[in-house]
C-alpha positions as CSV (number, residue, x, y, z in Angstrom):
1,X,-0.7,-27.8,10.3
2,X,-1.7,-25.0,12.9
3,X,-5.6,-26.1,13.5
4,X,-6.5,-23.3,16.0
5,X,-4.7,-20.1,17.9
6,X,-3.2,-20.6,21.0
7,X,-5.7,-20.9,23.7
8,X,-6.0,-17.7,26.3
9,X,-5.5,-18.4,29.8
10,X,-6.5,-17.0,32.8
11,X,-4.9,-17.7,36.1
12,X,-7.3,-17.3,39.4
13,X,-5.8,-15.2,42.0
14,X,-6.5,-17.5,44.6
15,X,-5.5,-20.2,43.9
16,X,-3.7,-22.8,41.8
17,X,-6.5,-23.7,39.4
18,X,-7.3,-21.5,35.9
19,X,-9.2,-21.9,33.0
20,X,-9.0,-21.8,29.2
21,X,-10.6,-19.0,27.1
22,X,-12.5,-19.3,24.3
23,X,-10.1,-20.0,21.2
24,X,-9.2,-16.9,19.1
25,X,-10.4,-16.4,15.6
26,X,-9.0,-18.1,12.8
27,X,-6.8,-15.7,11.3
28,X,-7.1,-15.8,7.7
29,X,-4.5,-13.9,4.6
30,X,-6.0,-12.9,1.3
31,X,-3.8,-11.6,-1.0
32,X,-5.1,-10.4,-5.3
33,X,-2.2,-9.5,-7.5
34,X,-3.9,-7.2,-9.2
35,X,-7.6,-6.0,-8.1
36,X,-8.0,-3.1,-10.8
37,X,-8.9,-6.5,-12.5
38,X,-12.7,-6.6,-12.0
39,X,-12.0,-10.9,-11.8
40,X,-9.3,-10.4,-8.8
41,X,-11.4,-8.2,-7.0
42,X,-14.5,-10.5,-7.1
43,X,-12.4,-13.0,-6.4
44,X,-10.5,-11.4,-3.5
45,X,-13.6,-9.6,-1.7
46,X,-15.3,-12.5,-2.0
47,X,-13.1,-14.7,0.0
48,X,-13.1,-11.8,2.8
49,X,-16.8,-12.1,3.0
50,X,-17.4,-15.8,3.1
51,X,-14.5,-15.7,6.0
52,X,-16.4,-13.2,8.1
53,X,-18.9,-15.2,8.2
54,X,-17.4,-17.9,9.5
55,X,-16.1,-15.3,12.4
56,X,-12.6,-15.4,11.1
57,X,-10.1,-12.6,11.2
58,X,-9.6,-11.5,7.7
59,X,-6.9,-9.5,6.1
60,X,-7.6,-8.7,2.1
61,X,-4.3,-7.1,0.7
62,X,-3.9,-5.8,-3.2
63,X,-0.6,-6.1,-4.6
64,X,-1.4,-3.6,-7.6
65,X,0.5,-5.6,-10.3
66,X,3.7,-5.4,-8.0
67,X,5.7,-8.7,-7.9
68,X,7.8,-6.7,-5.4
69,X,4.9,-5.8,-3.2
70,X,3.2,-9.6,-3.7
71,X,6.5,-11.1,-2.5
72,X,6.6,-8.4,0.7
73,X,2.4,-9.3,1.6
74,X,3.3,-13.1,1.7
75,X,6.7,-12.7,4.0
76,X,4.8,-10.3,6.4
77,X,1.6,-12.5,6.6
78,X,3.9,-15.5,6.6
79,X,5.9,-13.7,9.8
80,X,2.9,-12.6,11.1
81,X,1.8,-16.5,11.3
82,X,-1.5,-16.7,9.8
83,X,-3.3,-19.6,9.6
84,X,-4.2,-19.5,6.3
85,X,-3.6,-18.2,3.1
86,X,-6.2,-17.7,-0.1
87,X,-4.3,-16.0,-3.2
88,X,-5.9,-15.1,-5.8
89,X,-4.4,-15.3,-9.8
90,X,-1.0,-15.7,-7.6
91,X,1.8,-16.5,-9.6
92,X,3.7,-19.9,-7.9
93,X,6.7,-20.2,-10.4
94,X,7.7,-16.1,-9.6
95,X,6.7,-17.0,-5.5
96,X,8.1,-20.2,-5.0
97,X,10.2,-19.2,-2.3
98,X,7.1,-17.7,-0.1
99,X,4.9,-20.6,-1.0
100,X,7.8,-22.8,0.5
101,X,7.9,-20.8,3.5
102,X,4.5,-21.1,4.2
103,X,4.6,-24.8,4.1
104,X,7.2,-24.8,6.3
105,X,5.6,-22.4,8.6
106,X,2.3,-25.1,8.3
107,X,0.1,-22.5,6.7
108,X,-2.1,-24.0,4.7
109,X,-2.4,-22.3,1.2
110,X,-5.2,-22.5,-1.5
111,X,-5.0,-20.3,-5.0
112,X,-7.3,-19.5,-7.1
113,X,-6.7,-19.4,-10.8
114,X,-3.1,-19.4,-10.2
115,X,-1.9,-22.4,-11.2
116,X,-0.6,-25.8,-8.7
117,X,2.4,-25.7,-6.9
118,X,4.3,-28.5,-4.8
119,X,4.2,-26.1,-1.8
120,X,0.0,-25.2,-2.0
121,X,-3.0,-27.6,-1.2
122,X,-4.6,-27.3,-4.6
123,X,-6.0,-24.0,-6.8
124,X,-9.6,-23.8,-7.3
125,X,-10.0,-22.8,-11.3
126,X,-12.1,-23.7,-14.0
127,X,-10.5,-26.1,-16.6
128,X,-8.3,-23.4,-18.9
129,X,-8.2,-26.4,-21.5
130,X,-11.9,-26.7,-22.0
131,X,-12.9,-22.9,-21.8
132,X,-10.3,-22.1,-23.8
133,X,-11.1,-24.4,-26.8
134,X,-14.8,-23.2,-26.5
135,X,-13.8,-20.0,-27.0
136,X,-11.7,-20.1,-29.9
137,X,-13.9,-22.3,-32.0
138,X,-16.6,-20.1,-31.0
139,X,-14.6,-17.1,-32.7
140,X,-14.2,-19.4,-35.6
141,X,-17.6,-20.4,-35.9
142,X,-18.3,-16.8,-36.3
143,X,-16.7,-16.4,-39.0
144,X,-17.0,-19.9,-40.4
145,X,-14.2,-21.1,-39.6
146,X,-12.2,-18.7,-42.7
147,X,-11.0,-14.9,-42.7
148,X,-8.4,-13.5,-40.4
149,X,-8.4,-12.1,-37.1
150,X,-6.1,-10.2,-34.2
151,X,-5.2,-11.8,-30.8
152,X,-4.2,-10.2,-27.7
153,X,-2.0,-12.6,-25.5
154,X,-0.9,-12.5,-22.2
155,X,2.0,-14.4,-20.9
156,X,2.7,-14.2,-17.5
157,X,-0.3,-15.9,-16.4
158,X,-0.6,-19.3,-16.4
159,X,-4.6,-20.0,-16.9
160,X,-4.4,-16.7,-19.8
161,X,-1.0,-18.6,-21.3
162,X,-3.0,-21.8,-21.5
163,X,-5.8,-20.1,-23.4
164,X,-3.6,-19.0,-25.8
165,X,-1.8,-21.9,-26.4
166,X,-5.2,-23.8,-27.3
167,X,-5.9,-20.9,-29.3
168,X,-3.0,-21.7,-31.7
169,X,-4.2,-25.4,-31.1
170,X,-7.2,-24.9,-32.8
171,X,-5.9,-22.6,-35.3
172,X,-3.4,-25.4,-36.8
173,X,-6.1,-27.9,-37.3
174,X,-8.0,-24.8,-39.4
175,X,-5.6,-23.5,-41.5
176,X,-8.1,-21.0,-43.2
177,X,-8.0,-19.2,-40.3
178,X,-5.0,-16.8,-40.3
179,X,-3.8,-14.3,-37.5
180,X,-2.9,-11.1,-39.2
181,X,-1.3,-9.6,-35.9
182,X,-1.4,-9.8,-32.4
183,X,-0.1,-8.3,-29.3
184,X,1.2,-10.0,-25.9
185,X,0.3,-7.9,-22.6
186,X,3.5,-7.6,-20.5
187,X,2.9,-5.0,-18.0
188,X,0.8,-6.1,-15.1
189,X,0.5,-2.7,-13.2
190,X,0.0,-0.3,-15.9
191,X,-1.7,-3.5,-18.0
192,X,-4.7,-1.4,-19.2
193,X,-2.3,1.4,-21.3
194,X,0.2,-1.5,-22.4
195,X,-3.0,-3.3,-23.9
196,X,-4.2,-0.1,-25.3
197,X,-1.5,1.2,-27.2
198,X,-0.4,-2.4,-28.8
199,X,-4.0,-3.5,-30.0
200,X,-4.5,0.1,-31.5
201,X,-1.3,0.2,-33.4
202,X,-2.7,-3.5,-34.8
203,X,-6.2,-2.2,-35.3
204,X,-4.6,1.1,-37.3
205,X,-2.3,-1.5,-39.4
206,X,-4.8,-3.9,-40.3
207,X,-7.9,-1.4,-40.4
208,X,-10.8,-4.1,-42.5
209,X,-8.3,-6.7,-42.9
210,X,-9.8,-8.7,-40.1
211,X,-13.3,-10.3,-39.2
212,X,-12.6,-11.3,-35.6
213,X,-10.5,-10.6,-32.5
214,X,-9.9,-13.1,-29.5
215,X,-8.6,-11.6,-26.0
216,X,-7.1,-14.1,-23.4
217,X,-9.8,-12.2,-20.7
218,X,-12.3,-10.1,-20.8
219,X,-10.6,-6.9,-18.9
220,X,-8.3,-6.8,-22.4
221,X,-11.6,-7.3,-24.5
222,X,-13.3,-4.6,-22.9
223,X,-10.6,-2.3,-24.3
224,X,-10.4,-3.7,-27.2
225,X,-14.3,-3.2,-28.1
226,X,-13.5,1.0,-27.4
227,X,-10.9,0.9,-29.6
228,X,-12.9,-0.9,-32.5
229,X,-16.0,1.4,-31.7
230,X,-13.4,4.1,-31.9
231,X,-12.0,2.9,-35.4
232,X,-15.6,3.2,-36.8
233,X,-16.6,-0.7,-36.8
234,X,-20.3,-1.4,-35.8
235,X,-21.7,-4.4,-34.1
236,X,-21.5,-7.2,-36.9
237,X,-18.5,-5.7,-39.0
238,X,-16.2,-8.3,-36.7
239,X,-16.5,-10.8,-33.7
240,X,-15.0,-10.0,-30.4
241,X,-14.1,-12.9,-28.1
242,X,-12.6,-13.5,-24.7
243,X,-13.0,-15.3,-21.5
244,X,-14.1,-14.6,-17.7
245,X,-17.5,-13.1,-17.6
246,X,-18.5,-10.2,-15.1
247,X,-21.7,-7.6,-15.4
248,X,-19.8,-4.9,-17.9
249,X,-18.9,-7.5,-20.4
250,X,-22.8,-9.3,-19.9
251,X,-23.8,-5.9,-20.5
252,X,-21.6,-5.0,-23.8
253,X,-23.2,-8.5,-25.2
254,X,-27.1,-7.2,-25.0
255,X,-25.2,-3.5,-26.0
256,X,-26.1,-3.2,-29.9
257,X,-23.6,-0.8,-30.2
258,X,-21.0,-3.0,-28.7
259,X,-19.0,-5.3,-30.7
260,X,-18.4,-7.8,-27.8
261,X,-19.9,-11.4,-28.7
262,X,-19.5,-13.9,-26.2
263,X,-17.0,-14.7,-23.2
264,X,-17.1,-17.6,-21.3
265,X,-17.8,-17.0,-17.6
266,X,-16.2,-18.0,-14.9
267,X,-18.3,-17.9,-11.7
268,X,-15.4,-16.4,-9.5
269,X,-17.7,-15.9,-6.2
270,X,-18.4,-19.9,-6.7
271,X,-15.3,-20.4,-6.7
272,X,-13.8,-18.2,-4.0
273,X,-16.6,-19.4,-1.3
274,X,-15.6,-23.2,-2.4
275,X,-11.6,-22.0,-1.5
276,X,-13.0,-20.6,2.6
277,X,-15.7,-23.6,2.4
278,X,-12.2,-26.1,1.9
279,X,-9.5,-23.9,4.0
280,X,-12.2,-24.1,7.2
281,X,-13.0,-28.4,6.4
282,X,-8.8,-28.8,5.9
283,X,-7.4,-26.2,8.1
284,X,-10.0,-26.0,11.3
285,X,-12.3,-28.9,10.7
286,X,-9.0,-31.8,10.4
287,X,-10.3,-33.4,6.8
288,X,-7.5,-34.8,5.1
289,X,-7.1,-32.8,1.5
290,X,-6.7,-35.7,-0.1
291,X,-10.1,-36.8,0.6
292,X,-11.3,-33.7,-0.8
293,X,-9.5,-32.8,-3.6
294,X,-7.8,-35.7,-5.4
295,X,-5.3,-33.9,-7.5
296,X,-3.6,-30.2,-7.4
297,X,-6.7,-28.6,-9.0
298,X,-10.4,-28.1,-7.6
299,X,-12.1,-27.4,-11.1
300,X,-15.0,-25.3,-11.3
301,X,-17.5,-25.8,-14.3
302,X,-18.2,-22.6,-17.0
303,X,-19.9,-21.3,-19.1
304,X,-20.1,-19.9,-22.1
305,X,-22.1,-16.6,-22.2
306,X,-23.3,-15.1,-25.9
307,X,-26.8,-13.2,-27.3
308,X,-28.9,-16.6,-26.9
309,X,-28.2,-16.8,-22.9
310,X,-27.0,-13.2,-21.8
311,X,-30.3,-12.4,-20.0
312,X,-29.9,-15.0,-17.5
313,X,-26.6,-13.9,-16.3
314,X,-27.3,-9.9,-16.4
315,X,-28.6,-8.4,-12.8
């Protein structure tokens, strides 16, 4: 593992001796799949300013969805030879190959709610499992725990697939609870459209044949709550339920015109100054990952953010 640039040298003219520079910068790659996702773009410029102030060299890329232009960022910063990588909701399965070329190059990489790969130190995430089940049998409790409600899925990610999967989890062991339709995201670049036009084609069909709505994140729910406002519903005529957290959703919570309930937030800034705090104790600093992080995950506590608590996280 690369632990520091090669050293600058200077040669004196007159003579044989010469002396070593200061060692460069540590040069640091920060890639976000998609930052028109408020969460990626926390996550991603948050990274770039905890590494500044450590003095490194930072390079924050967006990928806009791409899984072209992701692949192309990681082989140029991986031929570039940076020495180190922070990726944020990466996807490993689709990037395996770069991942493994970056391990053999000896750059060190750490995701962030991207899921674990052989080929990465760890990802830094909440637990999926537990935030996922809080929010679900929130929804039910809303509607205690009977009636039927709309889901909006979203696949391709492995923290949002997880979600959904405790979702139906929950949903078999309360079989009053029926979904009357859902919808599964599957553009990433155009993702605010795609969820647009499927949720209000389910909202038209079912129009008052549902009393709740969960969305795998928040940027989906956010949608969502315009098209219900847009359908006529009020605040109270159904629950609205997602996961991540972030000022507009916090906001939309306190809103009494808004029909968003709770989410449960995800302190991504926490998260992404833990990632630099572990890339410069690893990477620069010579601590063994193992006696950092025990397992391929670095999990980050949340919390679940509704009417009773909202105040404390709104700035």
């Amino acid at each position: 593992m690369k632990h520091f640039k090669k050293l600058i040298m200077a040669t004196g003219l007159a003579g044989a001796s010469f002396a070593a520079g200061q060692a460069a910068a540590f040069e640091l790659g920060v890639v976000a799949f998609q930052m028109s996702a408020e969460t990626q773009a926390r996550c991603a410029n948050t990274v770039g300013a905890e590494a500044e102030k450590l003095g490194w060299d930072t390079q924050v890329l967006n990928s806009n969805g791409s899984l072209e232009t992701h692949a192309s960022q990681l082989d140029n910063l991986i031929l570039k030879g940076v020495d180190g990588l922070i990726l944020c909701m990466s996807k490993p399965v689709q990037f395996d190959g770069q991942f493994l070329a970056a391990k053999d190059a000896e750059i060190p990489v750490i995701t962030i709610s991207s899921g674990a790969s052989p080929h990465t130190l760890f990802d830094v995430t909440p637990n999926e499992y537990i935030m996922a089940a809080e929010a679900a049998i929130y929804l039910l409790g809303t509607i205690d725990f009977e009636g039927k409600i709309l889901a909006q899925r979203f696949e391709s990610n492995t923290g949002a697939r997880i979600r959904g999967t405790i979702l139906d989890a929950v949903l078999v062991e309360n079989p009053q609870v029926e979904i009357v339709g859902e919808h599964s995201m599957a553009r990433t670049k155009s993702w605010q459209d795609d969820v647009r036009n499927g949720m209000s084609a389910l909202i038209l069909q079912n129009g008052g044949n549902f009393d709740g709505v969960w969305a795998s994140f928040d940027g989906q729910a956010l949608i969502i709550d315009d098209l219900l406002k847009e359908s006529g519903l009020a605040k109270g005529d159904v629950s609205l339920v997602s996961i991540d957290g972030g000022q507009e959703v916090f906001r939309r919570i306190k809103d009494p015109e808004s029909m968003m309930t709770a989410t449960v937030s995800i302190p991504f800034e926490d998260m992404a100054a833990q990632a630099v705090e572990m890339m410069n104790a690893i990477a620069v600093d010579g601590t063994a990952k193992e006696d950092l992080v025990p397992g391929p995950y670095l999990f980050i506590p949340a919390t679940l953010v509704d009417n009773s608590n909202v105040d404390d996280f709104l700035q």
